[in-house]
FINU-696942 format. One record per residue (C-alpha): residue number from 1; y, x, z. Coordinates in steps of 0.25 Angstrom, whole numbers, plus 2048, in hexadecimal, padded with zeros to 3 digits. Last residue first. Layout:
R   num    c2    c1    c3
R   NUM     Y     X     Z
...
This chain:
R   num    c2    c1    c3
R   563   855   83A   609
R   562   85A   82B   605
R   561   85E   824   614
R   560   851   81B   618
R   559   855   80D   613
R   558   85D   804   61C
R   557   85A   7F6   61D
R   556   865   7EC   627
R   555   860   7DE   62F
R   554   86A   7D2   62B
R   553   879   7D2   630
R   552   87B   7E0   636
R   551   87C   7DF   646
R   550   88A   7DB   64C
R   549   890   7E6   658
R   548   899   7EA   64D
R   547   898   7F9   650
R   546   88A   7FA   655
R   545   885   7F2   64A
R   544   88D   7FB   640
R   543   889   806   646
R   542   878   801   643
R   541   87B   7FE   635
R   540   87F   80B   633
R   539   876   811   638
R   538   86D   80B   632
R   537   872   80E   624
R   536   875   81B   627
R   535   868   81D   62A
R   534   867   82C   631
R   533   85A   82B   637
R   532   860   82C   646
R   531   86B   826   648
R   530   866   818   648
R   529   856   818   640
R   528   84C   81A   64B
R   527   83F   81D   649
R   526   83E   820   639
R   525   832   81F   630
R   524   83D   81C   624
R   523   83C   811   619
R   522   847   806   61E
R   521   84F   808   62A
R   520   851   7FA   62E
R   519   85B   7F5   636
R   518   858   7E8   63E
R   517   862   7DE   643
R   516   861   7D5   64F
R   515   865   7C6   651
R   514   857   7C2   64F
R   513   853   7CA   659
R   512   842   7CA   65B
R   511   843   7CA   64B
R   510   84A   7D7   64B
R   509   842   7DC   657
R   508   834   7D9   64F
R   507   83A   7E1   643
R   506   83E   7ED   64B
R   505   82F   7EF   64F
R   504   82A   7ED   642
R   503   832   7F7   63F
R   502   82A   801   648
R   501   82F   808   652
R   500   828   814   654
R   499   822   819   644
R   498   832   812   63E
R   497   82F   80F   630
R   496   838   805   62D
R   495   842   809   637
R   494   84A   804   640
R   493   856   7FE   646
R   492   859   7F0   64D
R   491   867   7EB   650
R   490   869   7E3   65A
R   489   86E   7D4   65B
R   488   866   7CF   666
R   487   85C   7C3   668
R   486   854   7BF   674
R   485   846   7C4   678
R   484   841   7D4   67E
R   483   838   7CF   688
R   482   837   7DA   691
R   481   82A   7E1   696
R   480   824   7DD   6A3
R   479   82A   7E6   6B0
R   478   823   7F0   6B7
R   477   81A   7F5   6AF
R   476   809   7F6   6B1
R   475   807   804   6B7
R   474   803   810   6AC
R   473   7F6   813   6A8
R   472   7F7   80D   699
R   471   803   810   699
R   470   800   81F   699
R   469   7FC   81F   68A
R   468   7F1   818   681
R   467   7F0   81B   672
R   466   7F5   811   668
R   465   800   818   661
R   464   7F9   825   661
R   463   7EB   823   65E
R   462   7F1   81B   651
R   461   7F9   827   64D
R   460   7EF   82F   648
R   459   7E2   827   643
R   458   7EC   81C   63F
R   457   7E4   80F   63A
R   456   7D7   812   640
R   455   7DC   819   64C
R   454   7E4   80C   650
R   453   7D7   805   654
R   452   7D1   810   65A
R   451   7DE   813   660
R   450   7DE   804   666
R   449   7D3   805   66B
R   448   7D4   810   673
R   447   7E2   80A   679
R   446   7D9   7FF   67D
R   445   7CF   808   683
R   444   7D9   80F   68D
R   443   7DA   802   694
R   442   7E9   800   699
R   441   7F0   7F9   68F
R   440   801   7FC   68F
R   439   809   7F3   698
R   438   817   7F4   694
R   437   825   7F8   699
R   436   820   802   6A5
R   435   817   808   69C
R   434   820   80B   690
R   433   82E   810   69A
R   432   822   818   6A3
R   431   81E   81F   694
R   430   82B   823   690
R   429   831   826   69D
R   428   825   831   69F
R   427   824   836   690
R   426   832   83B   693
R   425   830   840   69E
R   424   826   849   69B
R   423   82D   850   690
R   422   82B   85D   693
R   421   81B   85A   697
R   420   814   860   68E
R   419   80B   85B   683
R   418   814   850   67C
R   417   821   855   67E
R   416   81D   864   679
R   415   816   860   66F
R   414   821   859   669
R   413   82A   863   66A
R   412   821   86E   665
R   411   820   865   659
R   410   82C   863   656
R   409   831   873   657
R   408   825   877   64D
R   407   819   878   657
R   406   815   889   656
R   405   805   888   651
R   404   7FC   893   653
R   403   7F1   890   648
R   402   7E4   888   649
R   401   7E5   87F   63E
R   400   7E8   871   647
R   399   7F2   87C   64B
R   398   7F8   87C   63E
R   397   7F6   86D   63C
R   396   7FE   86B   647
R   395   80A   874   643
R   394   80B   86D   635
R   393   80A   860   63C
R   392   816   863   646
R   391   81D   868   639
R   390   81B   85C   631
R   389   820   854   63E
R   388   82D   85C   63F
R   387   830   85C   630
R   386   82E   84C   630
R   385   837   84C   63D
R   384   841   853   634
R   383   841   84D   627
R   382   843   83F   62D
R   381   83C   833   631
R   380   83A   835   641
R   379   830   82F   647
R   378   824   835   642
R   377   823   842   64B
R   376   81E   83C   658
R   375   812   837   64E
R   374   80E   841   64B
R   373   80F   848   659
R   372   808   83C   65E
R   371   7FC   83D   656
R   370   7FA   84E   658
R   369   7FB   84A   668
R   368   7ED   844   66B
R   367   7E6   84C   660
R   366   7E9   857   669
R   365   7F5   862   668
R   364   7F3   86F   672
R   363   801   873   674
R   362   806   881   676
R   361   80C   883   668
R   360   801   87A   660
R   359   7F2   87C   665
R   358   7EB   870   65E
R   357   7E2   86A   667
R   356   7D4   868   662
R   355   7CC   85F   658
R   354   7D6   851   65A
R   353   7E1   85B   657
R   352   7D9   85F   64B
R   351   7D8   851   647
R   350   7E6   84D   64A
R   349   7EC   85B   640
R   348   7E2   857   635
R   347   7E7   849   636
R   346   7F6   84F   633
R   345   7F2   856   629
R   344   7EB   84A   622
R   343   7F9   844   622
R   342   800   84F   61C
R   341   7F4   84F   612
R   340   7F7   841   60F
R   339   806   842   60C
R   338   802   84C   602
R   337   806   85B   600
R   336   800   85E   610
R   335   805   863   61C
R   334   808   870   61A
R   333   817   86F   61F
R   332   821   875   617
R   331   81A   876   60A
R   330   814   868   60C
R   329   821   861   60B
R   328   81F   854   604
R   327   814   853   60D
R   326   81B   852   618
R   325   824   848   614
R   324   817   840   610
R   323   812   843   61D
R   322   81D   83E   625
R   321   81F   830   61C
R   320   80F   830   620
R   319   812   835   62E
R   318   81E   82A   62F
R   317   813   81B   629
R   316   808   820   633
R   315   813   81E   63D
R   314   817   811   639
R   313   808   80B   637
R   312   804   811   646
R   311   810   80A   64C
R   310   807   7FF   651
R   309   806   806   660
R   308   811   80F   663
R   307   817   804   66D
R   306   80B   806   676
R   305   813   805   682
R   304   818   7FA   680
R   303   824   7F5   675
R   302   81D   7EE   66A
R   301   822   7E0   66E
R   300   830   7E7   671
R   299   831   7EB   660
R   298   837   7F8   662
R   297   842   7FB   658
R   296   844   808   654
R   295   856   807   655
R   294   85B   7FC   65E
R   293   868   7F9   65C
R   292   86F   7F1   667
R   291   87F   7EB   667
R   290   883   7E6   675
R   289   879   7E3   67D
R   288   878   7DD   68D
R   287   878   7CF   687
R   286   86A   7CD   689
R   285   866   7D7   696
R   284   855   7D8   697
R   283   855   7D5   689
R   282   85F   7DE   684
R   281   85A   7EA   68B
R   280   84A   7E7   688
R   279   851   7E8   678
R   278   856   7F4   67B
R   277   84C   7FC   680
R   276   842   7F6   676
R   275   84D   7FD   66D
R   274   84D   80A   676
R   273   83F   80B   672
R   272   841   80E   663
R   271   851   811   663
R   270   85B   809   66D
R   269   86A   806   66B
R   268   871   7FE   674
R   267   87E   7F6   676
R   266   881   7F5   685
R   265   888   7E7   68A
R   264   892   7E3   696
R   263   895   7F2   696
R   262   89A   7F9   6A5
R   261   892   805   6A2
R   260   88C   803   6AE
R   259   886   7F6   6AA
R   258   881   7F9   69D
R   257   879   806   6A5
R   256   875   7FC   6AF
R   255   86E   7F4   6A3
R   254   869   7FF   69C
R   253   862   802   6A9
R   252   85E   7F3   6A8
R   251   856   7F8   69A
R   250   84F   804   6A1
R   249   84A   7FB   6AA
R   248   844   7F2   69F
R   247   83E   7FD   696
R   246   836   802   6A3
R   245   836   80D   6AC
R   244   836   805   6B8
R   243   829   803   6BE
R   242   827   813   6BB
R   241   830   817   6C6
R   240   825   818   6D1
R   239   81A   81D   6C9
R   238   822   829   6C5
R   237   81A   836   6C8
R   236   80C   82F   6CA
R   235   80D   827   6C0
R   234   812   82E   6B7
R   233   808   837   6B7
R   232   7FC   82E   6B7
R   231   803   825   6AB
R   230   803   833   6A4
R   229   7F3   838   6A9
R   228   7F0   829   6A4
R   227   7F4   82D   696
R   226   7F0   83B   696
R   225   7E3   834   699
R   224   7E2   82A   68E
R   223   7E4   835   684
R   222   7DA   83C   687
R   221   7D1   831   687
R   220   7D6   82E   679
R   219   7D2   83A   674
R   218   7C5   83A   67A
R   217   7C3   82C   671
R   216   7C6   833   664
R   215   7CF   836   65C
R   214   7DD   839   665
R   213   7E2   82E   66B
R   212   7F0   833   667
R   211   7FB   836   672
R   210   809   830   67A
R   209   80C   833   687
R   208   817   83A   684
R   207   81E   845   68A
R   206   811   84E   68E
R   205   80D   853   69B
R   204   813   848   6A2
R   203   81B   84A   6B0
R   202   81E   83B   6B1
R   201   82C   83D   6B0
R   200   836   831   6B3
R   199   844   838   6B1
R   198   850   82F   6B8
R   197   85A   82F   6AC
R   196   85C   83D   6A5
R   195   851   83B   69C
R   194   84A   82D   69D
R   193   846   827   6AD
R   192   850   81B   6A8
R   191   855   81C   69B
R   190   85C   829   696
R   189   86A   820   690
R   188   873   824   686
R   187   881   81C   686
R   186   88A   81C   67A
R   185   896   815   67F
R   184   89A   80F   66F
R   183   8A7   80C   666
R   182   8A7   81B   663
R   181   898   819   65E
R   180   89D   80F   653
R   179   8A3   81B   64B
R   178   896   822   64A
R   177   889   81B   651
R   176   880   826   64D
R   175   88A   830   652
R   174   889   829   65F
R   173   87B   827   660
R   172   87B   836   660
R   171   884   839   66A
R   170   87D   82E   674
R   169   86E   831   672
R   168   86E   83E   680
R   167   86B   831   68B
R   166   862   82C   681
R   165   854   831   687
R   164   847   82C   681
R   163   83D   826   68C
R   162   839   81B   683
R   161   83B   820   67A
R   160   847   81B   673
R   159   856   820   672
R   158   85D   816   67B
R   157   86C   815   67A
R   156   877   80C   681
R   155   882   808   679
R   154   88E   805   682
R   153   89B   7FE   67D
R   152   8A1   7F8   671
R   151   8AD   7FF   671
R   150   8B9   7FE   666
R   149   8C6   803   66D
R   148   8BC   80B   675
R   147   8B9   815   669
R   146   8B4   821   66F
R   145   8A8   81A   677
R   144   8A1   823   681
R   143   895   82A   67F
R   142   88D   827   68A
R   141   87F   82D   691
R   140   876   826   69B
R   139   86D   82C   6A6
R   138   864   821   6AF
R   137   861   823   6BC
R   136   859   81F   6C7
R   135   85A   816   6D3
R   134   851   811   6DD
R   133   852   803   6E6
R   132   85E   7FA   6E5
R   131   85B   7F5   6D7
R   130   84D   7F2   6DA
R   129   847   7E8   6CE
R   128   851   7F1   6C7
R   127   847   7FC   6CB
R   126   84C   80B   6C8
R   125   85B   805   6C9
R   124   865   80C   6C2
R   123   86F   815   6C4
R   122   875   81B   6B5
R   121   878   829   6B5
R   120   882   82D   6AC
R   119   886   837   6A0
R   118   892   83A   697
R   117   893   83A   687
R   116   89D   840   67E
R   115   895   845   672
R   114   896   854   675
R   113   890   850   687
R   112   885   847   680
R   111   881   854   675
R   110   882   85D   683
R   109   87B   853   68D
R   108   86F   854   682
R   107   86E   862   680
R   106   86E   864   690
R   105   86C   873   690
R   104   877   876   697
R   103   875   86C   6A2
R   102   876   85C   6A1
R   101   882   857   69A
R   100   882   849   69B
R    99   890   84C   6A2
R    98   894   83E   6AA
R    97   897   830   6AB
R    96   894   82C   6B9
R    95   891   81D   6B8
R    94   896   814   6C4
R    93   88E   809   6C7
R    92   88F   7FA   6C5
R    91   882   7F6   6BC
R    90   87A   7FE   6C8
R    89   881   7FA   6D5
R    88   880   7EC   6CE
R    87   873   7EC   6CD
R    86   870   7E0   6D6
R    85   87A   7D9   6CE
R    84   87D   7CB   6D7
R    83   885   7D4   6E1
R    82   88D   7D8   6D5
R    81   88E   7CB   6CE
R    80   895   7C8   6DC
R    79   8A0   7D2   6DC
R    78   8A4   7D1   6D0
R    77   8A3   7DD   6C6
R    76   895   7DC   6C4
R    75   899   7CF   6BB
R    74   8A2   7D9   6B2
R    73   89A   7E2   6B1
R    72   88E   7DB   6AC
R    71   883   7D7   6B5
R    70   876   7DD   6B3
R    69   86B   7D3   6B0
R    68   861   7D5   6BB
R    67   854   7D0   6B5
R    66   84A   7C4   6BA
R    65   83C   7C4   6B7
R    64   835   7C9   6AA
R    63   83A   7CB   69D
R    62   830   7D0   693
R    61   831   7DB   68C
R    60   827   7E2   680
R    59   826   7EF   681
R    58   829   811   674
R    57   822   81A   670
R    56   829   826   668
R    55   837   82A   66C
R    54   836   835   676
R    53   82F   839   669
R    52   822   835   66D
R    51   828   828   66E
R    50   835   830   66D
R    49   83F   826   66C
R    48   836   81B   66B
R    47   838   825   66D
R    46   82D   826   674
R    45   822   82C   671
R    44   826   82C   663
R    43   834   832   662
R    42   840   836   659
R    41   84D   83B   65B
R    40   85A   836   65C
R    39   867   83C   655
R    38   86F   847   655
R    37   873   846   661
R    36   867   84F   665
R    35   85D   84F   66F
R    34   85F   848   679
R    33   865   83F   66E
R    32   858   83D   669
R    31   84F   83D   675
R    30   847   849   678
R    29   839   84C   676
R    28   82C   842   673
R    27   820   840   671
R    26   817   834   66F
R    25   81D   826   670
R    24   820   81D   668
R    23   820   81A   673
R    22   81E   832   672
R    21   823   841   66C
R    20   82F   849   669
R    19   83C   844   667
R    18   842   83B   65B
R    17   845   82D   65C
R    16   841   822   665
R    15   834   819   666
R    14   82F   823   66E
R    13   81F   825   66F
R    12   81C   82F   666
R    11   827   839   66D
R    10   831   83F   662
R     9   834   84C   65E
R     8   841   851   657
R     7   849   84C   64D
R     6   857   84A   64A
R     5   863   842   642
R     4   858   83D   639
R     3   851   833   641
R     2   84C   832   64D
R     1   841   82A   654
């Protein structure tokens, strides 16, 4: 879900930017600004960073019972509001602001340590029903604000997935921001049981539980059982903190991390699923928000954990814009002089898959993982994810025609997080975050008919987006979903022809908030837009907002930048 600045792989799954594959979740690697300050990447498993990108998959809420609103710190100040607080001991503690550098080799401690930033652990409850009982941790970065004359406050960051880390997003949020990032604490936060908060690891053999159906019905089957063998092993391993890894947990850390900070409000900005992220924040604390921007906007009616499903047309819509790219440059990749024969190349590549693994590096590549590979690499609109995918293509076909095949850089990556288990965790928080939100069906055979169904229409991607996964096997959640209701002033951002959140999405949020604006990015295939794509346009739009504090007067077009 990247843009310009940068591109690597991204998980089909995450509704975020760029990593390697999974909601939209197939693969994926690293978070953006773990990766680079340059920018975020993209993500299909999960992120909706990689929602097979750590952003590539990516509810619906409804509240339920009564909730603990924190009080501000001016009430836990006296005495009795304290006593009233039953986390007060957590809104009130002491944060130990520290080096975020980890070890020598710690490339995203060193980029936070140039730019300024320190590190704390946030305490906070595993179980707010149970705020006395265990404890875990949750790792928070801050760029302090320069221009204190002029502060707004803290801006709290969520680069998408879920299970994308944004503890390392701060130095490059802040060059996006410009001049209004002096007036800003840009904070990165590693949500609960993410990256360097307490890990959740299932001990997968794969970092995303995304896959294809395959073609037929033993393809499926085979399918189905790596996703109950995920469920299985989570499980097993983590059975006793799954109850709460959940959107609606991770939005009360938020809470004690507003808190601790001292600030009456947080401002927010949430790519893909961070967006879902923030609107379950603002409604389980109204009033809590400052200025919010969420960029890749899920719709929370489409939020579950088969948010892939329906985003068949989008995606269908990247590969052809890919292949005609692709085609256009035939001398470099092989692939075809017409956007057609790029297409039909792609088939041949799924068909021989479908015959027998192709042997690429040391990976045997199925007709399960061909799909998602694909479609990991369509969330990024740029030269280079489109050279990066044209070069995974050009090494599949080659296997698929018997040679000894070296994966480009892109590829091997992506492999590598889908068929070993290097990014285990990451797969793990993803998946427990989707299943303990939202039921998913449980029958195998409703998952069958609806690739049949979606077969017709998308023979590739149709078996992706509908396929079964580990929810299906995983315990019923914890809480009901939130009811996302009210009104607020935010500033929506997307693209038209965004393959993870869709525009359709972004359009059902404007009209849900009336008060809200929407920027459009018109005529690119783009998951997330701020910083990332290189609009000045947006971006623009977006400072401003975050400057004034007032969004634009009517909802703002911006063409794709010429070139």
């Amino acid at each position: 879900m990247t843009g310009s600045p940068s591109h690597s792989p991204s998980s089909p799954t995450s509704l975020s930017r760029t990593a390697p594959p999974p909601p939209a979740l197939p693969p994926a690697p690293a978070s953006p600004a773990a990766s680079s300050t340059t920018g975020p990447r993209g993500a299909t498993t999960g992120g909706l960073h990689r929602l097979v990108s750590r952003t590539a998959a990516g509810a619906a809420l409804c509240l339920v019972g009564a909730l603990t609103v924190a009080a501000s710190p001016a009430a836990a100040a006296a005495p009795a509001a304290a006593t009233a607080d039953p986390l007060a001991r957590y809104h009130q503690q002491h944060l130990d602001w520290k080096s975020c550098l980890l070890g020598p080799d710690d490339k995203t401690g060193k980029e936070l340590q140039q730019a300024g930033a320190q590190c704390a652990d946030v305490t906070v409850p595993l179980n707010y029903d149970d705020p006395d009982g265990r404890t875990i941790t949750v790792a928070i970065s801050r760029i302090p604000a320069t221009d204190t004359a002029h502060r707004v406050g803290a801006l709290l960051l969520n680069g998408g997935g879920p299970g994308g880390q944004s503890i390392g997003d701060p130095p490059w949020v802040r060059t996006a921001m410009k001049q209004v990032g002096e007036r800003y604490d840009v904070v990165g936060v590693d949500p609960r049981f993410v990256g360097r908060s307490t890990p959740l690891d299932c001990h997968w053999p794969t970092g995303s539980s995304v896959r294809g159906a395959g073609t037929d019905r033993a393809g499926f089957d085979r399918a189905v059982a790596l996703a109950e063998e995920l469920a299985g092993r989570c499980r097993t391993s983590q059975g006793d903190v799954l109850p709460y890894v959940t959107t609606r947990n991770t939005a009360r850390d938020m809470d004690v991390i507003r808190a601790a900070l001292g600030e009456p409000r947080i401002s927010y900005l949430g790519y893909s699923y961070g967006t879902y992220l923030g609107q379950v924040y603002a409604s389980m604390f109204p009033g809590r928000t400052d200025r919010v921007v969420l960029d890749g906007v899920v719709a929370p009616d489409r939020y579950n954990p088969r948010l892939l499903r329906g985003t068949e047309p989008e995606n269908r819509r990247a590969l052809k814009g890919w292949a005609a790219w692709a085609a256009a440059r035939d001398t470099a990749y092989g692939l075809g002089r017409t956007r057609g024969e790029v297409l039909a190349a792609v088939d041949s590549v799924q068909a021989a898959a479908g015959r027998t693994p192709l042997v690429i590096g040391d990976h045997r590549v199925d007709e399960l993982v061909v799909p998602v590979v694909v479609f990991s690499g369509l969330s990024q609109d740029n030269d280079a994810a489109y050279a990066d995918l044209a070069q995974a293509v050009r090494d599949m076909r080659r296997a698929a025609g018997g040679h000894t095949v070296t994966p480009s850089p892109w590829l091997a990556e992506t492999l590598g997080f889908l068929l070993t288990g290097s990014e285990s965790s990451y797969g793990s928080a993803q998946t427990a975050i989707l299943c303990g939100d939202a039921s998913a069906p449980r029958s195998p055979e409703v998952y069958w008919r609806d690739v049949q169904r979606a077969r017709a229409q998308d023979p590739l991607f149709g078996p992706v987006t509908n396929n079964i996964g580990p929810c299906a096997f995983w315990d019923p959640p914890r809480e009901r979903p939130t009811t996302i209701r009210g009104d607020l002033p935010a500033l929506l951002v997307n693209a038209t022809g965004d393959p993870r959140t869709t525009y359709r999405s972004a359009q059902s949020v404007r009209r849900m908030w009336p008060s809200s604006r929407l920027v459009t990015l018109r005529g690119a295939d783009q998951h997330a837009v701020y910083g990332v794509f290189g609009s000045s346009c947006a971006d623009a739009t977006v400072n401003t907002y975050l400057a004034t504090g007032r969004p634009p007067a009517t909802d703002v077009t911006c063409d794709r930048p010429a070139g």
